[in-house]
MOPAC internal coordinates of N, CA, C and O (Angstrom, degrees):
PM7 1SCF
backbone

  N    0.0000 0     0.00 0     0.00 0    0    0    0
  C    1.4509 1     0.00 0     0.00 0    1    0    0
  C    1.5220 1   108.07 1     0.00 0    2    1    0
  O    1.2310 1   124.59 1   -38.80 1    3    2    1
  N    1.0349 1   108.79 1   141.20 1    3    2    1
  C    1.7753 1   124.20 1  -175.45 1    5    3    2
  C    1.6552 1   103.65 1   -89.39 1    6    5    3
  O    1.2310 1   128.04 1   -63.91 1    7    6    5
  N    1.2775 1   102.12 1   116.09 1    7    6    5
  C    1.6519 1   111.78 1   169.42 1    9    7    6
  C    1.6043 1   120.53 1  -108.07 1   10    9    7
  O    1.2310 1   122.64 1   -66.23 1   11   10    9
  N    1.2865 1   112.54 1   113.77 1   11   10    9
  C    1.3509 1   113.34 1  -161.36 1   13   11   10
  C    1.9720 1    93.09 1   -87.01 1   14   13   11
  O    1.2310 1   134.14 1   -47.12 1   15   14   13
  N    1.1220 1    90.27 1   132.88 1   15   14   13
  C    1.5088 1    96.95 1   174.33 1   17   15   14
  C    2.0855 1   106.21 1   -63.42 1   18   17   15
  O    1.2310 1   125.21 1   -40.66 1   19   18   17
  N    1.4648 1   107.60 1   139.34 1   19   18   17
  C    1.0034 1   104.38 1   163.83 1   21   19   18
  C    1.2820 1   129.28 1   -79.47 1   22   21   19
  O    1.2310 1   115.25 1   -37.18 1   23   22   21
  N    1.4411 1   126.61 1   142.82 1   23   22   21
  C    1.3057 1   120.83 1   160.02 1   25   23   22
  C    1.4669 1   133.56 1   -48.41 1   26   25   23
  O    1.2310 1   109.41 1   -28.71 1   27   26   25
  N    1.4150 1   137.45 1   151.29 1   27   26   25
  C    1.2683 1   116.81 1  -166.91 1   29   27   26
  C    1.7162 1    94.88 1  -105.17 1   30   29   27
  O    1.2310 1   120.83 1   -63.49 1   31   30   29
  N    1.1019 1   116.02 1   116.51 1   31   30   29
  C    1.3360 1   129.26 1  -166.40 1   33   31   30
  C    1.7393 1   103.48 1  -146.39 1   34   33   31
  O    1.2310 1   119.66 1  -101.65 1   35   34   33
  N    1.2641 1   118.25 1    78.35 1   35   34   33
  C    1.7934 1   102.68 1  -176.03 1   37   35   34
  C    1.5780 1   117.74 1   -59.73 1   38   37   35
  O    1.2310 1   129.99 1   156.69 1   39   38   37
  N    1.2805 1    98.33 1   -23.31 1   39   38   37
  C    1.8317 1   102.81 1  -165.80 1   41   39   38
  C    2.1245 1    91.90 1   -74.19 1   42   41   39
  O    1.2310 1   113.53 1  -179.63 1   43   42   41
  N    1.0711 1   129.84 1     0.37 1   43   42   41
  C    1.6552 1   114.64 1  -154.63 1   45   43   42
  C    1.4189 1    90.28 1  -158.66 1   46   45   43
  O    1.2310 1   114.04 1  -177.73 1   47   46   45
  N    1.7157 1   128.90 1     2.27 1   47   46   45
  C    1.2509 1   133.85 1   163.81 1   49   47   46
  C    1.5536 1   116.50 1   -18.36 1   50   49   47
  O    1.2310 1   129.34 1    95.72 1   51   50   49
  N    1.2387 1    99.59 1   -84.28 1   51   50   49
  C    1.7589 1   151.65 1  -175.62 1   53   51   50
  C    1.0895 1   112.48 1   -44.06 1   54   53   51
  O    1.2310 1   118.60 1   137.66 1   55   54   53
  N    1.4550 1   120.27 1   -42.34 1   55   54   53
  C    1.5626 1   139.59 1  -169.68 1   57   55   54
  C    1.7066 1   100.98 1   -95.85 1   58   57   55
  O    1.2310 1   119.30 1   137.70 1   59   58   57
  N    1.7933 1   118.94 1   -42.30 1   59   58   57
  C    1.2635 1   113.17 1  -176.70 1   61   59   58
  C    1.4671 1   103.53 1   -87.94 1   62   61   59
  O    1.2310 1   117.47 1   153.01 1   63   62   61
  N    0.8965 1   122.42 1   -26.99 1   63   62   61
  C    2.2464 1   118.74 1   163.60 1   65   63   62
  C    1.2237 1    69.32 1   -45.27 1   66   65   63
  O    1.2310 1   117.29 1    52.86 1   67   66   65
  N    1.3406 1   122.75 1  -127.14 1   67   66   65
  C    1.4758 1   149.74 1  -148.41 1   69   67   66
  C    1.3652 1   118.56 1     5.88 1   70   69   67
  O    1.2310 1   125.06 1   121.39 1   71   70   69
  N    1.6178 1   107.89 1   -58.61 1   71   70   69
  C    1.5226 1   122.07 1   179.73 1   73   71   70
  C    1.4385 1   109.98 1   -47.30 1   74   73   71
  O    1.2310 1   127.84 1   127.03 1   75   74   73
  N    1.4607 1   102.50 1   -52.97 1   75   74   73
  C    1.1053 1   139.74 1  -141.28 1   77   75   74
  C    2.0594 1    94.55 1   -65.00 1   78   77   75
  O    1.2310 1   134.83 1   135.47 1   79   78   77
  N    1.3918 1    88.92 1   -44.53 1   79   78   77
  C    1.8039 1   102.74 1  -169.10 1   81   79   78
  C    1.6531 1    84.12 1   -81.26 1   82   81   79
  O    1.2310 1   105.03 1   109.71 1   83   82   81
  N    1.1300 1   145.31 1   -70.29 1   83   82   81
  C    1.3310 1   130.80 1  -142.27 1   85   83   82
  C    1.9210 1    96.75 1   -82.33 1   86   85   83
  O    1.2310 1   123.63 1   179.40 1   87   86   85
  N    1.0363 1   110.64 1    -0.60 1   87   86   85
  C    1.7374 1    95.14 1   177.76 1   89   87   86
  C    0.9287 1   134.71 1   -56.29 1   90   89   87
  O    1.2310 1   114.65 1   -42.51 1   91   90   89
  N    1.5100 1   127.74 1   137.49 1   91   90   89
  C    1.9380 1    97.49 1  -161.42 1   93   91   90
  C    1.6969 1    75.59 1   136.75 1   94   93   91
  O    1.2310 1   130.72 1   -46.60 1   95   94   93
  N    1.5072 1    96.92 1   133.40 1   95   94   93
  C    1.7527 1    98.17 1   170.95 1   97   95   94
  C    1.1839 1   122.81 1   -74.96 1   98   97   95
  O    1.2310 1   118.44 1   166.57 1   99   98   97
  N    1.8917 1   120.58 1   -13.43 1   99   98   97
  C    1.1444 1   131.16 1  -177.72 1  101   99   98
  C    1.5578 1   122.64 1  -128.15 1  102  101   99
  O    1.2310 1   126.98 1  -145.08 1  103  102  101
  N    1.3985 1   104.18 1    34.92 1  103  102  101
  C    1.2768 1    98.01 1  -173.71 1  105  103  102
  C    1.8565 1    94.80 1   -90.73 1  106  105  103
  O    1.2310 1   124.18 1   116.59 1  107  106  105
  N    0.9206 1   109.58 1   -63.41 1  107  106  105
  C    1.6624 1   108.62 1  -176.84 1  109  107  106
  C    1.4653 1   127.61 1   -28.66 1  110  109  107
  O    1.2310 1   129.55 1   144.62 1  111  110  109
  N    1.7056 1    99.19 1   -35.38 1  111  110  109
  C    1.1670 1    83.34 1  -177.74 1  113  111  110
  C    1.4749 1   101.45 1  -104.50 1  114  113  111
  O    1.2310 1   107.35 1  -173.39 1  115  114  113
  N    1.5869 1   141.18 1     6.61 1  115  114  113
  C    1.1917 1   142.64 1   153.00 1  117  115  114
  C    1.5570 1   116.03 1   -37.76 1  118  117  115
  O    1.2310 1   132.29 1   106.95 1  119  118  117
  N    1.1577 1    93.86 1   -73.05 1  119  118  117
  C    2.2167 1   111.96 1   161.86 1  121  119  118
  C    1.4904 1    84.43 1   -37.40 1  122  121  119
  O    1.2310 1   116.17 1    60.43 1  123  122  121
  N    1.0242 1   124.88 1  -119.57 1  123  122  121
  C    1.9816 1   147.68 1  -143.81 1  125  123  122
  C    1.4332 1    71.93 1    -5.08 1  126  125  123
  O    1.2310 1   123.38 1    98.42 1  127  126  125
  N    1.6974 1   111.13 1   -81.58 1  127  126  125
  C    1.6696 1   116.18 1  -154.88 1  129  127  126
  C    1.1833 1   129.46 1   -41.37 1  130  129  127
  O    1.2310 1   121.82 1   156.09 1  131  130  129
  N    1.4888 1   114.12 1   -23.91 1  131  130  129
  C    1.5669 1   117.13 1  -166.41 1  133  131  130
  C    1.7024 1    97.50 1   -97.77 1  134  133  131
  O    1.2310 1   123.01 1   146.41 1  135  134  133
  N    1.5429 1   111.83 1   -33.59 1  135  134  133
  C    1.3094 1   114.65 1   152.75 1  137  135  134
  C    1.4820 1   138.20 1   -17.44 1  138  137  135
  O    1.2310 1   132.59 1   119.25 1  139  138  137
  N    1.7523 1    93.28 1   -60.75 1  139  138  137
  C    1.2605 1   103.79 1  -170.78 1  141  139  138
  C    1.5819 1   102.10 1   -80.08 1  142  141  139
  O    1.2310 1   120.04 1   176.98 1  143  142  141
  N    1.7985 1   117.53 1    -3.02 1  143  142  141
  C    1.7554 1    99.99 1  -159.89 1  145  143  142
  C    1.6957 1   104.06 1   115.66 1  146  145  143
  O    1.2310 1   116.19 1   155.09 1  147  146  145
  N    1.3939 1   124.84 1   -24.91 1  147  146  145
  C    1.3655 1   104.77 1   173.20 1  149  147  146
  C    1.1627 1   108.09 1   -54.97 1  150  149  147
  O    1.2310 1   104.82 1   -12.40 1  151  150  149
  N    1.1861 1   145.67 1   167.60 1  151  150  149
  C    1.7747 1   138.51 1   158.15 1  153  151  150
  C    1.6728 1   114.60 1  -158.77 1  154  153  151
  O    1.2310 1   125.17 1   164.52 1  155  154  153
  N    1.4480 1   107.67 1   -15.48 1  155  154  153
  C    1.6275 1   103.89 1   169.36 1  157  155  154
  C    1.2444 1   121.73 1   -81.13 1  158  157  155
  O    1.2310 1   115.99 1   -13.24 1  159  158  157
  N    1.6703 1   125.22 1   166.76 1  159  158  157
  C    1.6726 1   102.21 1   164.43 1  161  159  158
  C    1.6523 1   116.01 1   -67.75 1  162  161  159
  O    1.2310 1   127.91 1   135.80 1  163  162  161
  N    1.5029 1   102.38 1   -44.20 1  163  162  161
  C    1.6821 1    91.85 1  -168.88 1  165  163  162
  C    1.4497 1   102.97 1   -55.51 1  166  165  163
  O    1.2310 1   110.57 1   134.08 1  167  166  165
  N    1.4113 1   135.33 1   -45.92 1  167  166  165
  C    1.4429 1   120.97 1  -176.74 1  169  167  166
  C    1.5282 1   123.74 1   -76.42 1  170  169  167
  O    1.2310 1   118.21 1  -165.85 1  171  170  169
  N    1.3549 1   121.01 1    14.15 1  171  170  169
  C    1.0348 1   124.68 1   162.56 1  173  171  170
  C    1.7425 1   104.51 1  -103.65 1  174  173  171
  O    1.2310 1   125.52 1   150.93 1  175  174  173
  N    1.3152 1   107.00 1   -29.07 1  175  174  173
  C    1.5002 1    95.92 1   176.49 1  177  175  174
  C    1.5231 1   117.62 1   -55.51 1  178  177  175
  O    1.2310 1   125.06 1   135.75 1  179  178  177
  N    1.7226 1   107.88 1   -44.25 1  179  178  177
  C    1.5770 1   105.71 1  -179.17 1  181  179  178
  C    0.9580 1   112.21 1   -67.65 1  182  181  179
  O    1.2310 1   109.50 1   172.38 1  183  182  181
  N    1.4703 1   137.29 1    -7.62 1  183  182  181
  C    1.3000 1   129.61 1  -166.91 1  185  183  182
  C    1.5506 1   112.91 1   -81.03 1  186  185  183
  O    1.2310 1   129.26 1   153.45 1  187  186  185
  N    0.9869 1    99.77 1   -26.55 1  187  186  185
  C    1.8702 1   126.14 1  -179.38 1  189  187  186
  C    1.4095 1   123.07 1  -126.08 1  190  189  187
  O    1.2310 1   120.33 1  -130.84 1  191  190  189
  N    1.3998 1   116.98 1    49.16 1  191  190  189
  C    1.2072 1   148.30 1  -156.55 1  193  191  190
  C    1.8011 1    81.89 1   -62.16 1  194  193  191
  O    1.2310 1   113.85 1   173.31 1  195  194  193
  N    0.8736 1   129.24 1    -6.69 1  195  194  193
  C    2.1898 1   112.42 1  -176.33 1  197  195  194
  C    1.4694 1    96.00 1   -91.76 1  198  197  195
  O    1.2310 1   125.36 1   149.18 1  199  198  197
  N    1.0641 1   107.30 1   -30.82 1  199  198  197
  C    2.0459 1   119.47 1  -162.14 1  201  199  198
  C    1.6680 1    97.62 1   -79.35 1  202  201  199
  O    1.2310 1   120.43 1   -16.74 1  203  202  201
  N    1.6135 1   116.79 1   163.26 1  203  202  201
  C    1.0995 1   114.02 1  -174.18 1  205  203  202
  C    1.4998 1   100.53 1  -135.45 1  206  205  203
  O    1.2310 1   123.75 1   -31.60 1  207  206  205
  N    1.6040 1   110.41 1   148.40 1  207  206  205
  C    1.4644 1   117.93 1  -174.61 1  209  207  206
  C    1.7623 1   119.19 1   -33.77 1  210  209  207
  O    1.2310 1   132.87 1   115.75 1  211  210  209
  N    1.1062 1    92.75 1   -64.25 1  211  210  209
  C    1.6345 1    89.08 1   169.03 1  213  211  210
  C    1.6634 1   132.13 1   -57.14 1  214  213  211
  O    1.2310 1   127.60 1   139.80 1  215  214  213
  N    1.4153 1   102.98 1   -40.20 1  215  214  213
  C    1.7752 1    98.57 1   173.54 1  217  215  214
  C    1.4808 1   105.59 1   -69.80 1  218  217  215
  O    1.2310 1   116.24 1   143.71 1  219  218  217
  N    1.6712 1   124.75 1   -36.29 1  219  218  217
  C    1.1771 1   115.94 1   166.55 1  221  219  218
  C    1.5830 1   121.37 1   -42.48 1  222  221  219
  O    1.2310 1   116.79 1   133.20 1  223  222  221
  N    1.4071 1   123.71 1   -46.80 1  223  222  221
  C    1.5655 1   119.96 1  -144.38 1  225  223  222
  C    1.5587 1    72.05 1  -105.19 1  226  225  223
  O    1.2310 1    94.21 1   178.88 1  227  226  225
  N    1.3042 1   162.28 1    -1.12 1  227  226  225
  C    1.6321 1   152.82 1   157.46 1  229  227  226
  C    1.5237 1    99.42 1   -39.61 1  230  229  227
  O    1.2310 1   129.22 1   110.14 1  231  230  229
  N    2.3074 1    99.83 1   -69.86 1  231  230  229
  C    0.7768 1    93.77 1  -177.02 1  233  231  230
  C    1.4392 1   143.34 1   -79.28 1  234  233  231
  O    1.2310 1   134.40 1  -173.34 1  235  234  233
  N    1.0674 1    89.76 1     6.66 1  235  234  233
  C    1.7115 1    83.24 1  -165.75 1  237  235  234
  C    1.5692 1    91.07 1   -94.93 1  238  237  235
  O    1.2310 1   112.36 1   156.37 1  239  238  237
  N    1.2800 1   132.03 1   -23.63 1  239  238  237
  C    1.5610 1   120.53 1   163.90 1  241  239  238
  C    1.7633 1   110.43 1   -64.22 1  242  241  239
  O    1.2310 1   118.92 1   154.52 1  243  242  241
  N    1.2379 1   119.66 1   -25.48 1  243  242  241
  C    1.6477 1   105.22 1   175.94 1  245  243  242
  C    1.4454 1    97.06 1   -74.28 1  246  245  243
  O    1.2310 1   111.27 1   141.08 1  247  246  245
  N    1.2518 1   134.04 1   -38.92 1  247  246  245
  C    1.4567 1   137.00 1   174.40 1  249  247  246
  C    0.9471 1   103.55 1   -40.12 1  250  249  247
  O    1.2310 1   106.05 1    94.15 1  251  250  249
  N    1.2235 1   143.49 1   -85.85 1  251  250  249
  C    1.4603 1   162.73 1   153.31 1  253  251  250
  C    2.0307 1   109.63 1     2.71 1  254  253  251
  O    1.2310 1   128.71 1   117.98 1  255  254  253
  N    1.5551 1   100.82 1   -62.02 1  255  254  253
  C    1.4729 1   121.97 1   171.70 1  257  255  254
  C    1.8307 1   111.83 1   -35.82 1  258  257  255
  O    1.2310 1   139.99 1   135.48 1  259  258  257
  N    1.5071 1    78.82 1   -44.52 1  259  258  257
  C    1.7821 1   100.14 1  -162.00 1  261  259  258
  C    1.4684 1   120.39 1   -65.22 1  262  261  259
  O    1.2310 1   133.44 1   144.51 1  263  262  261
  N    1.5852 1    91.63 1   -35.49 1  263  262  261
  C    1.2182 1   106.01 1  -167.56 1  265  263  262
  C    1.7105 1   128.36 1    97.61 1  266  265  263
  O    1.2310 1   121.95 1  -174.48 1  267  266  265
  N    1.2535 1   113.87 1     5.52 1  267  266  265
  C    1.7387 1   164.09 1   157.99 1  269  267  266
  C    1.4691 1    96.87 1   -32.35 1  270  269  267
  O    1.2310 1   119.53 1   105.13 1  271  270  269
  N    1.4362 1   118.50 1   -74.87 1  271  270  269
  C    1.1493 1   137.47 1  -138.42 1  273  271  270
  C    1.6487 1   107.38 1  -159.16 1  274  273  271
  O    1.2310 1   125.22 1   -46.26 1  275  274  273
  N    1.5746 1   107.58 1   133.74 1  275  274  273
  C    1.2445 1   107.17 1   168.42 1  277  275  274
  C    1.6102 1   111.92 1  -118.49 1  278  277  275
  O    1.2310 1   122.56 1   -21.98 1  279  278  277
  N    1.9127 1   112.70 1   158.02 1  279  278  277
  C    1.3574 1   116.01 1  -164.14 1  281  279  278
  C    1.7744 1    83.39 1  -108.16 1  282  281  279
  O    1.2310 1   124.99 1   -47.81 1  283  282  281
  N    1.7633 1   108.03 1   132.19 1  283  282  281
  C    1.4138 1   113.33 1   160.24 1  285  283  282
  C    1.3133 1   108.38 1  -104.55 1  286  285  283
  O    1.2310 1   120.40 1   -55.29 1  287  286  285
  N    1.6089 1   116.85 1   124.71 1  287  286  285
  C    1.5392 1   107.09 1   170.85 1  289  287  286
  C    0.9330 1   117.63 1  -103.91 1  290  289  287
  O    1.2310 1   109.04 1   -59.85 1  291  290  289
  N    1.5342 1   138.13 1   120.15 1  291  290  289
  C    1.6212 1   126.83 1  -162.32 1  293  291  290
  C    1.6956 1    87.06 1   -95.42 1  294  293  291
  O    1.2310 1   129.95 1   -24.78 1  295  294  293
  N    1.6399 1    98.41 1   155.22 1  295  294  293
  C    1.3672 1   113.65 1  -155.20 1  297  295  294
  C    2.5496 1    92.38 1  -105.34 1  298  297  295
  O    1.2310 1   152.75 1   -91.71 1  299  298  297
  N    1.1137 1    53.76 1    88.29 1  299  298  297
  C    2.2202 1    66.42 1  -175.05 1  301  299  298
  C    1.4051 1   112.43 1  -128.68 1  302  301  299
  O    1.2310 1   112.55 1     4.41 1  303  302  301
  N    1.0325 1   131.67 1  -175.59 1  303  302  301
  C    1.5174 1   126.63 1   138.11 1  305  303  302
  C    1.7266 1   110.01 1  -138.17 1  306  305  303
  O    1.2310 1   124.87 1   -17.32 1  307  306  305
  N    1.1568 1   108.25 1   162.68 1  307  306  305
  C    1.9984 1   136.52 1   -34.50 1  309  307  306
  C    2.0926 1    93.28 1   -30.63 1  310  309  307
  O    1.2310 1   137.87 1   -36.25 1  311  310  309
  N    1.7874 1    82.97 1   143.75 1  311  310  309
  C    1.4244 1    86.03 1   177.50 1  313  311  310
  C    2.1920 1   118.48 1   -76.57 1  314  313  311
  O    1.2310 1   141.82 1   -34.63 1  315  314  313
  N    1.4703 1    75.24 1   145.37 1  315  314  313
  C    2.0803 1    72.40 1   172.32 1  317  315  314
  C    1.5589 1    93.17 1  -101.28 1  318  317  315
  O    1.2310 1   136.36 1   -20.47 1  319  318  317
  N    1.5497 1    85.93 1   159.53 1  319  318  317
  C    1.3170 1   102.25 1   164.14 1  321  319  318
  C    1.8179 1   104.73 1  -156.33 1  322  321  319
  O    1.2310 1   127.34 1   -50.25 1  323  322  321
  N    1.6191 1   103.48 1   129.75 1  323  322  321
  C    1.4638 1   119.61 1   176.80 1  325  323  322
  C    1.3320 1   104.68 1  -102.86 1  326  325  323
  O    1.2310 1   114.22 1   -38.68 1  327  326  325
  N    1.3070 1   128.55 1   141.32 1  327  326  325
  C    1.4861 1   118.08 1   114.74 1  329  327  326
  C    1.3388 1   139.74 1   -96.16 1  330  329  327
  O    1.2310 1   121.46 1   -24.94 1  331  330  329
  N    1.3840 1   114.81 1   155.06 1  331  330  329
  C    1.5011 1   142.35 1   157.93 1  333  331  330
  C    1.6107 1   124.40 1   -82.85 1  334  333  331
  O    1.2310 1   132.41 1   -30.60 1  335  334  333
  N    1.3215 1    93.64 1   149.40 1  335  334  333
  C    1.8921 1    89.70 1   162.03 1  337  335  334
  C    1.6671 1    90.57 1  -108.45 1  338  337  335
  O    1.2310 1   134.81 1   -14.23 1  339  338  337
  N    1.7027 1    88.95 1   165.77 1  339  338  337
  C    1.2677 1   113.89 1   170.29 1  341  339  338
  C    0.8561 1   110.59 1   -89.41 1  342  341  339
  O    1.2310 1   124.29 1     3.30 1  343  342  341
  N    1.6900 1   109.37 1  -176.70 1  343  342  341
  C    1.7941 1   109.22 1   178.81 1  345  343  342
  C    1.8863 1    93.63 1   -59.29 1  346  345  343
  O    1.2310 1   120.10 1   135.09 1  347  346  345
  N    1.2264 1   117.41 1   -44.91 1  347  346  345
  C    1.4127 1   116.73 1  -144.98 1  349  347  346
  C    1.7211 1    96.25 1   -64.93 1  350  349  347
  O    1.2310 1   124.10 1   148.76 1  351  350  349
  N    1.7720 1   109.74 1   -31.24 1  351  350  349
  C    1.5691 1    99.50 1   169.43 1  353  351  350
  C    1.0032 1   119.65 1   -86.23 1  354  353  351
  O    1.2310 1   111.62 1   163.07 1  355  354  353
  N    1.3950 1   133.40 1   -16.93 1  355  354  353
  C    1.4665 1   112.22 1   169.93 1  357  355  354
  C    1.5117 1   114.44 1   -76.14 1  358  357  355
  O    1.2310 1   113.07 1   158.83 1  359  358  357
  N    1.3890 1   130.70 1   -21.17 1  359  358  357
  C    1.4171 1   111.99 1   170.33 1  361  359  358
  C    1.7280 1   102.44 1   -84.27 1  362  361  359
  O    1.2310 1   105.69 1  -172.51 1  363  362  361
  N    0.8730 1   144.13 1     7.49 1  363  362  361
  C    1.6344 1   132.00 1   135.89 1  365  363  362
  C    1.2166 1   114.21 1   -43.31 1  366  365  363
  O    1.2310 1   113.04 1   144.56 1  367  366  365
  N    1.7484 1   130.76 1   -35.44 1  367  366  365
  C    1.5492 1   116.26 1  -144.31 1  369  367  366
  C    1.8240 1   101.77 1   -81.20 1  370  369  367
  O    1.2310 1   126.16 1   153.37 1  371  370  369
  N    1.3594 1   105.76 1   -26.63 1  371  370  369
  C    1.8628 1   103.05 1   156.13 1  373  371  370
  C    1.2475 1   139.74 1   -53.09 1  374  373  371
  O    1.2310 1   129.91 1   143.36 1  375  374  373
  N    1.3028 1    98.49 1   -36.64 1  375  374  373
  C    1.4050 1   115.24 1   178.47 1  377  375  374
  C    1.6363 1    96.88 1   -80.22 1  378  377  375
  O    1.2310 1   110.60 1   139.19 1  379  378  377
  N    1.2111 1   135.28 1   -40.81 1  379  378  377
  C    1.4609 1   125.89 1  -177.77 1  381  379  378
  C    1.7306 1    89.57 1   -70.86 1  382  381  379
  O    1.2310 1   118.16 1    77.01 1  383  382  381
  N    1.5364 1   121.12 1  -102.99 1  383  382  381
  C    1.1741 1    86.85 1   169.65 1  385  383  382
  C    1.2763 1   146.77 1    55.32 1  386  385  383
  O    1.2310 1   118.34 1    89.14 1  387  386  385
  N    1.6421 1   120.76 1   -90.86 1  387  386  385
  C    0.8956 1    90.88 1  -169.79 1  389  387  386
  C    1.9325 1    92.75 1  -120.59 1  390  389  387
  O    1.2310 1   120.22 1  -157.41 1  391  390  389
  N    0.9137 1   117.19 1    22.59 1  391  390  389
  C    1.3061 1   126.87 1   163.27 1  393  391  390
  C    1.6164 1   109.24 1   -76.76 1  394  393  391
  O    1.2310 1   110.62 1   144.22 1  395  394  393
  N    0.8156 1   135.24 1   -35.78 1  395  394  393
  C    1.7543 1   163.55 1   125.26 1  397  395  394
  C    1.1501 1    99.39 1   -16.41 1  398  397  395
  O    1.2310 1   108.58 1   134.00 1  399  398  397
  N    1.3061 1   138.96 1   -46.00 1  399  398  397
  C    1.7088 1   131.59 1  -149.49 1  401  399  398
  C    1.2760 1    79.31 1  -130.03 1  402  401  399
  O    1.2310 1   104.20 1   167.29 1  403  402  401
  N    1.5198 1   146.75 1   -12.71 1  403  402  401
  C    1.5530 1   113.27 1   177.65 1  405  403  402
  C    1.5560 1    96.16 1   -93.31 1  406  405  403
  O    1.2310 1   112.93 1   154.80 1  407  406  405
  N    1.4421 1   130.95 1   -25.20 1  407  406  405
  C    1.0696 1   131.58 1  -163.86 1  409  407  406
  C    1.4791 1   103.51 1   -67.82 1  410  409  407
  O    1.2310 1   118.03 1   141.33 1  411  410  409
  N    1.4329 1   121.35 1   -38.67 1  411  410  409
  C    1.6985 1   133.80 1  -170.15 1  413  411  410
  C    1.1687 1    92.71 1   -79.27 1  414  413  411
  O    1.2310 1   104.47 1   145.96 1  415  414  413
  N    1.5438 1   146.27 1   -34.04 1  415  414  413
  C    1.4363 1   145.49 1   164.68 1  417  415  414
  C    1.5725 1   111.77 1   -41.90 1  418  417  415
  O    1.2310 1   138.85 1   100.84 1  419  418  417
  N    1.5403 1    81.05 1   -79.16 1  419  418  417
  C    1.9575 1    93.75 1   176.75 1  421  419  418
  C    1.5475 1    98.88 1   -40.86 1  422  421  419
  O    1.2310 1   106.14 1   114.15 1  423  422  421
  N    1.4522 1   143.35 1   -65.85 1  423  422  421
  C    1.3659 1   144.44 1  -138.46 1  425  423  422
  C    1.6947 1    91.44 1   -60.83 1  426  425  423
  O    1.2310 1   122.89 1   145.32 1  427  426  425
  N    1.3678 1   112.07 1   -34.68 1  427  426  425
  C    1.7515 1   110.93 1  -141.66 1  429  427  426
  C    1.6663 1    78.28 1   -87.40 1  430  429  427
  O    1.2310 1   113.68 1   149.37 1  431  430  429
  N    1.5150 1   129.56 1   -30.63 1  431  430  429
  C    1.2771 1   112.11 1  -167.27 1  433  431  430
  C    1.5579 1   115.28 1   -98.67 1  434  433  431
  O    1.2310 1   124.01 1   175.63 1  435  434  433
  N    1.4268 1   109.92 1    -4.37 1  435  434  433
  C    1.5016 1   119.27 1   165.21 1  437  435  434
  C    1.8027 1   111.51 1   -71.08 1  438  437  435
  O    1.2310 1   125.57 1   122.55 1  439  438  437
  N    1.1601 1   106.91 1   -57.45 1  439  438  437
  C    1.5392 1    92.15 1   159.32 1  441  439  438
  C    1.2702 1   157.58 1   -69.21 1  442  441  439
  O    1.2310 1   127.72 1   169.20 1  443  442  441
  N    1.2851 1   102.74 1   -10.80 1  443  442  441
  C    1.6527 1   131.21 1   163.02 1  445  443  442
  C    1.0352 1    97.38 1   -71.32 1  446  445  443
  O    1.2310 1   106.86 1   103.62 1  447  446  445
  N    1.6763 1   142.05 1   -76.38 1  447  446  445
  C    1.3300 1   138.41 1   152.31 1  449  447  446
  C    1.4216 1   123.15 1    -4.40 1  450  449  447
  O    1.2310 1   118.29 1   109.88 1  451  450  449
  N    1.4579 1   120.86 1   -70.12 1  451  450  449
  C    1.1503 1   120.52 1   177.52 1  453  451  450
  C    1.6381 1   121.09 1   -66.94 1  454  453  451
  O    1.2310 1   122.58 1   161.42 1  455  454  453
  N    1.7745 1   112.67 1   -18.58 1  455  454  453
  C    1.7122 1   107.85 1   177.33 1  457  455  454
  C    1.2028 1    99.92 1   -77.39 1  458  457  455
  O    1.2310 1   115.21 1   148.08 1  459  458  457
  N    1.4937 1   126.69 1   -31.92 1  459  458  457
  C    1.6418 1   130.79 1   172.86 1  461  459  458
  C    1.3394 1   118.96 1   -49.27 1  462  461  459
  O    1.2310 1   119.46 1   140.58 1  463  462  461
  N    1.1496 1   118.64 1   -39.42 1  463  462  461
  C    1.5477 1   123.16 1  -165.30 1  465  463  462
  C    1.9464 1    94.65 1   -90.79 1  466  465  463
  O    1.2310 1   122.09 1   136.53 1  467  466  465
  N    1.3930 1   113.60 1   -43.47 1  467  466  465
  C    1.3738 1    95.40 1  -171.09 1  469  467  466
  C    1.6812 1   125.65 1   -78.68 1  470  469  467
  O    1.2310 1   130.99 1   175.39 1  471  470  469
  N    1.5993 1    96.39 1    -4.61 1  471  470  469
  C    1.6083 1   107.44 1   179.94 1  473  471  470
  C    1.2940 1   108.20 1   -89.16 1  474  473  471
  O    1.2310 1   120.10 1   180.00 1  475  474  473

């Protein structure tokens, strides 16, 4: 995996870590799901029925990399495998959250905006 060095910027540190870990079209809602109790791949696959097995299991190994999320493999056959978040992903799930609820904010006032301008 390619790690882009950060810029040294203290005022936008905090905010570019952050980005930086959830980037990925499916990381956010990987977290929410495992959040709620999803924790296998196949049941995380249905959960995000647009995403595909492989971009799923990319990310959820950079998750993993990050320190996001940990993989339990119970030792059976056919093998299971769960994930977890860590502490460090479960205090993400606020920060998704409410990145989630400003985005549905912004959405409701981008189109109000836009019925304004076309009337």
């Amino acid at each position: 995996m390619y790690v882009k060095k950060l810029p040294e910027q203290p005022e936008y540190y905090g905010v570019t870590t952050t980005m930086n870990v959830l980037k990925g079209k499916w990381k956010p809602c990987l977290l929410e799901s495992i959040h709620a109790g999803i924790r296998r791949p196949s049941e995380l696959l249905r959960s995000i029925p647009e995403a595909t097995l492989r971009v799923l299991n990319l990310q959820l190994k950079e998750l993993e990399e990050l320190n996001i999320v940990y993989k339990k493999i119970y030792p059976q056959v056919p093998p299971k495998v769960e994930y977890y978040l860590t502490e460090w992903g479960e205090r993400l799930i606020p920060v998704i959250t409410q990145m989630e609820q400003w985005g549905m904010d912004y959405s409701k006032q981008e189109v109000a905006h836009c019925e304004v301008k076309t009337s």
